[in-house]
C-alpha positions as CSV (number, residue, x, y, z in Angstrom):
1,X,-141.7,29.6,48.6
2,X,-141.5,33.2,47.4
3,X,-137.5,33.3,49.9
4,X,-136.9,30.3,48.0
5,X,-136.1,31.3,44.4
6,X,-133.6,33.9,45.6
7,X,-132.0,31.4,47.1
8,X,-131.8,28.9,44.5
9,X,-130.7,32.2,42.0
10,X,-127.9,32.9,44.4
11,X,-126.5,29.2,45.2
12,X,-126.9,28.8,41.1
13,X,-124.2,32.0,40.6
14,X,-122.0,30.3,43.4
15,X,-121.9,27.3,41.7
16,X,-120.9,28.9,38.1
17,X,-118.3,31.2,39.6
18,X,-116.3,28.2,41.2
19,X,-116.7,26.2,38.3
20,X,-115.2,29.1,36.3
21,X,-112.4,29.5,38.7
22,X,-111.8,25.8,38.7
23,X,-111.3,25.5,35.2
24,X,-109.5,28.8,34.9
25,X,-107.0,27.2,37.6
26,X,-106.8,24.0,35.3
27,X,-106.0,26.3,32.1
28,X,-103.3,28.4,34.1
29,X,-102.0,25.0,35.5
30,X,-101.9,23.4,32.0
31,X,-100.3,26.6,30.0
32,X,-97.7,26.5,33.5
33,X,-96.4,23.2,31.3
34,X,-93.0,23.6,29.4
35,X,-92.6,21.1,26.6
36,X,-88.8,19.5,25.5
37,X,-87.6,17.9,22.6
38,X,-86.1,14.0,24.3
39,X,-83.1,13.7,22.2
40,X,-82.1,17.6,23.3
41,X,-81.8,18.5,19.7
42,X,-82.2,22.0,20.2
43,X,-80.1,22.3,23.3
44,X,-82.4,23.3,26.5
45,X,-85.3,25.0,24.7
46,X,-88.7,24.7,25.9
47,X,-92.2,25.3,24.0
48,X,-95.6,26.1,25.9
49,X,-97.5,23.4,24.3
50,X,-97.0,19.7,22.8
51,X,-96.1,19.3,19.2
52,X,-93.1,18.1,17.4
53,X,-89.3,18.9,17.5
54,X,-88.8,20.7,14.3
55,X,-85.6,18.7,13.9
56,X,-86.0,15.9,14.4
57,X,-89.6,15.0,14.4
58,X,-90.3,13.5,17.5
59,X,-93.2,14.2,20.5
60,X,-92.1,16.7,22.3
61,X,-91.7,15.6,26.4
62,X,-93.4,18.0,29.9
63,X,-90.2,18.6,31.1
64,X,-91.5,18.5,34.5
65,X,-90.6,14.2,33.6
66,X,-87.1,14.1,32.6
67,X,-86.7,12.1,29.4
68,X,-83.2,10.9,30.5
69,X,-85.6,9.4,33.7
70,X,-88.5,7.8,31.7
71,X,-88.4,4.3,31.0
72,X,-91.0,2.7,28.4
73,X,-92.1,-0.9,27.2
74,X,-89.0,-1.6,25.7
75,X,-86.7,-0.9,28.9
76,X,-85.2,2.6,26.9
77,X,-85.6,6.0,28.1
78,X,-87.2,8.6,25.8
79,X,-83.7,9.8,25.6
80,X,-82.4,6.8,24.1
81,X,-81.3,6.7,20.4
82,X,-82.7,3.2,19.8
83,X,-86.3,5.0,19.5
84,X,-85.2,6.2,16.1
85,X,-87.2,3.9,13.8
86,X,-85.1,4.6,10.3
87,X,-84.0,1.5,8.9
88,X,-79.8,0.9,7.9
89,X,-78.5,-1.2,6.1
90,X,-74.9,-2.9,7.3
91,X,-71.6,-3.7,5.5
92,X,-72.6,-7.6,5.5
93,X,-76.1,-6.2,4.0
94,X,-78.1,-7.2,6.4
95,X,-81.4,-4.7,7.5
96,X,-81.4,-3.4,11.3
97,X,-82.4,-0.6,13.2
98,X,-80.0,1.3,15.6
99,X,-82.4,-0.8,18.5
100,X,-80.4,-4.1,17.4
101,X,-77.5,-2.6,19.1
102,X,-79.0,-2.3,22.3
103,X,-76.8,-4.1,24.8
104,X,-73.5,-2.9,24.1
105,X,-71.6,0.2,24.6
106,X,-71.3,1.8,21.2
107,X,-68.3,4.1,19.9
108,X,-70.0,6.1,17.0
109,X,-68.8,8.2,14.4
110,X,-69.8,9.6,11.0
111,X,-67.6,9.4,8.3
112,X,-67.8,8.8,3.9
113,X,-65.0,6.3,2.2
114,X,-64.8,8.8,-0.3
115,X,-63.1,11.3,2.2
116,X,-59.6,12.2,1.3
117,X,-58.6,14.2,4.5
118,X,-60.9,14.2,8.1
119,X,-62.4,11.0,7.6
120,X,-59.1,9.1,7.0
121,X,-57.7,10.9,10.6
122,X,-61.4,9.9,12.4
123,X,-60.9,6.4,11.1
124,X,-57.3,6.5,12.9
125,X,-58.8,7.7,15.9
126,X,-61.1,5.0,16.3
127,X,-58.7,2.3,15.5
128,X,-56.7,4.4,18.2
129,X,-59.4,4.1,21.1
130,X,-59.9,0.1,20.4
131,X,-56.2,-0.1,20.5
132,X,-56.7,1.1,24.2
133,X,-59.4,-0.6,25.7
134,X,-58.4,-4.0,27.5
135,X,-59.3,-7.2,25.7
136,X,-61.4,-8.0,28.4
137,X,-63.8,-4.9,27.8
138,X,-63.8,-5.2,24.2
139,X,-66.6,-8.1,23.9
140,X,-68.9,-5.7,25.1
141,X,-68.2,-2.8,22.8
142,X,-69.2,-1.8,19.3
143,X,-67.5,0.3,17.0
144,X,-70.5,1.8,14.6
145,X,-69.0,4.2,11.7
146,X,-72.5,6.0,9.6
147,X,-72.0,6.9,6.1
148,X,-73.2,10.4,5.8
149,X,-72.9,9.9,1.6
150,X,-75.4,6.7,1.2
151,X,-75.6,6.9,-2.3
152,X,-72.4,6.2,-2.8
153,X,-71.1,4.0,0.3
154,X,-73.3,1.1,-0.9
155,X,-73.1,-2.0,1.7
156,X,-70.6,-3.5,-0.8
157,X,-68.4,-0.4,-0.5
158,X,-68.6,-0.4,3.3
159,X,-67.6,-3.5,3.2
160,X,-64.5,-3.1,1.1
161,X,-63.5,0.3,2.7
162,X,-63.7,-2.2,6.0
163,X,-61.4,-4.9,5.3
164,X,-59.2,-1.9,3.8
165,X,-58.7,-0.4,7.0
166,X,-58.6,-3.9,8.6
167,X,-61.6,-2.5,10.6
168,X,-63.7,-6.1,9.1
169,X,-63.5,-7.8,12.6
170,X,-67.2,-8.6,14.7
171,X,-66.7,-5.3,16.5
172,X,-67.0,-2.9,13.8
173,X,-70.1,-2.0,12.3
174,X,-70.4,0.0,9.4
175,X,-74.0,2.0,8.5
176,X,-75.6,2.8,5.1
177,X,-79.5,4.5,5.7
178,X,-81.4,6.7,3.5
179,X,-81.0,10.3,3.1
180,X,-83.6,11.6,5.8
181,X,-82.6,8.9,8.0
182,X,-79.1,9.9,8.1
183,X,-79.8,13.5,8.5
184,X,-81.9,12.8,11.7
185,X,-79.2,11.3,12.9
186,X,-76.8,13.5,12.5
187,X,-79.2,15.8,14.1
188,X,-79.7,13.7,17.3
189,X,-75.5,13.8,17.5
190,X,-75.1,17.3,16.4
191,X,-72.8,16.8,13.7
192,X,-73.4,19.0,10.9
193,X,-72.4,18.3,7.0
194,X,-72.8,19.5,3.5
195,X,-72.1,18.2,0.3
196,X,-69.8,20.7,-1.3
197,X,-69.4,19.1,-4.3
198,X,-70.7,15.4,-6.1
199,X,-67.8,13.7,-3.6
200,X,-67.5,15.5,-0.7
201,X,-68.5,17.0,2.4
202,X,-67.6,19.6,4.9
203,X,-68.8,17.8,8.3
204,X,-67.9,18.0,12.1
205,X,-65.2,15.2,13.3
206,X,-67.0,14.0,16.6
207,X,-66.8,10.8,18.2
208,X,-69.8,9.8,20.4
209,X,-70.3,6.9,23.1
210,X,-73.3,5.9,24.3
211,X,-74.3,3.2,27.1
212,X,-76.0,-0.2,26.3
213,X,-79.4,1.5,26.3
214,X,-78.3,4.1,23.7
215,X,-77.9,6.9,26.2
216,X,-75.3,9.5,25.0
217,X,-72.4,9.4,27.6
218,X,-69.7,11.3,26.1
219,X,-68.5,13.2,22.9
220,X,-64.9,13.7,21.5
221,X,-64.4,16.7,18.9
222,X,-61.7,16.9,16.6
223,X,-59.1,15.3,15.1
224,X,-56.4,13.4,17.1
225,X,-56.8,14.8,20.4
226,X,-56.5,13.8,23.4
227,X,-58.8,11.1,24.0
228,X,-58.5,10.1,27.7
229,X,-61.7,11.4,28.7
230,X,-63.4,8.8,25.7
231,X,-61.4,6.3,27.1
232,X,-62.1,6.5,30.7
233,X,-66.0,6.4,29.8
234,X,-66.1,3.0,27.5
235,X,-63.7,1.5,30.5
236,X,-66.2,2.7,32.7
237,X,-69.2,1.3,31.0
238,X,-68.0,-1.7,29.8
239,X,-66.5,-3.0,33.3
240,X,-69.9,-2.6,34.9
């Protein structure tokens, strides 16, 4: 009995030291994890721990799992844009969220009526691309223009602005949200704007496509240029 105590002291100190290494393992295993915003808003950095994207607000994803590669309930990838929750409001003044265009490809762009010199050329641009893309193809595409200036593109002034440009057909969709929900947005796309004055902006002219699941697929920046590339891709996606 007297042997015995030694032993039970020493198999006791075992014990604690491999439980300490066990869970020192776990920690350096854990803090090994690289965190990633899933819309990408910040390019390709990484943070140590979970959080939020300071942009645009949502969980941050282990990078070791691919947002682009995770699929959830809904049959959407984390990357998808249809996991934005703000709420729009369309030219026919009906409430949706960017979700109840899953299913088609969607040519996007942001734009304001009030706009007396990019918007006007964008606006071309996209009549442009349509003009292209076979008849066949164009039943499962979606043009989507979003107001960046919803306080004063009301739904009633989308909708004028849209039979205007003769851009009022079932294809065209036209987007009024509110003022954080459009500046996500614009986040997610990386266009940037600011008002410089009560009626106008200084923004980025980019065109974006994105698949039936609301994966980002392409981007066109500028003003009429050469737009073979955003061609080929809404061909591409909407033959499949």
């Amino acid at each position: 009995m007297k042997n015995l105590k030694p032993v039970l002291i020493l198999l006791l100190s075992v014990l604690m030291v491999v439980a300490c290494n066990s869970n020192a393992s776990k920690k350096s295993t854990d803090d090994l994890a690289l965190y990633q915003c899933p819309m990408k808003c910040e390019g390709d950095k990484t943070y140590n721990e979970s959080g939020s994207c300071p942009v645009c607000n949502m969980d941050l994803k282990p990078t070791e799992k691919p947002a682009s590669k995770e699929i959830n309930d809904g049959g959407i990838s984390d990357g998808s844009i249809f996991n934005l929750t703000s709420k729009w409001n369309t030219e026919e003044g009906k409430t949706i969220q960017l979700s109840d265009l899953k299913g088609k490809t969607i040519a996007m762009v942001m734009i304001y009526t009030t706009c007396k010199a990019a918007c006007p050329r964008l606006v071309a641009d996209m009549r442009n691309i349509e003009s292209q893309i076979p008849k066949d193809n164009l039943k499962d595409l979606s043009f989507v223009l979003v107001s960046m200036d919803p306080e004063t593109d009301t739904p009633q002034r989308l909708k004028a602005f849209a039979i205007e440009n003769k851009m009022d057909g079932e294809q065209w969709t036209f987007l009024q949200g509110t003022a954080s929900g459009v500046r996500e947005f614009a986040n997610v796309l990386a266009v940037k704007y600011k008002q410089i004055s009560p009626m106008d902006f200084s923004h980025s002219n980019i065109i974006s496509v994105f698949d039936p699941n609301g994966e980002l697929m392409h981007q066109q920046e500028g003003l009429g240029v050469d737009n073979k590339e955003t061609i080929k891709t809404i061909v591409d996606l909407t033959s499949k």
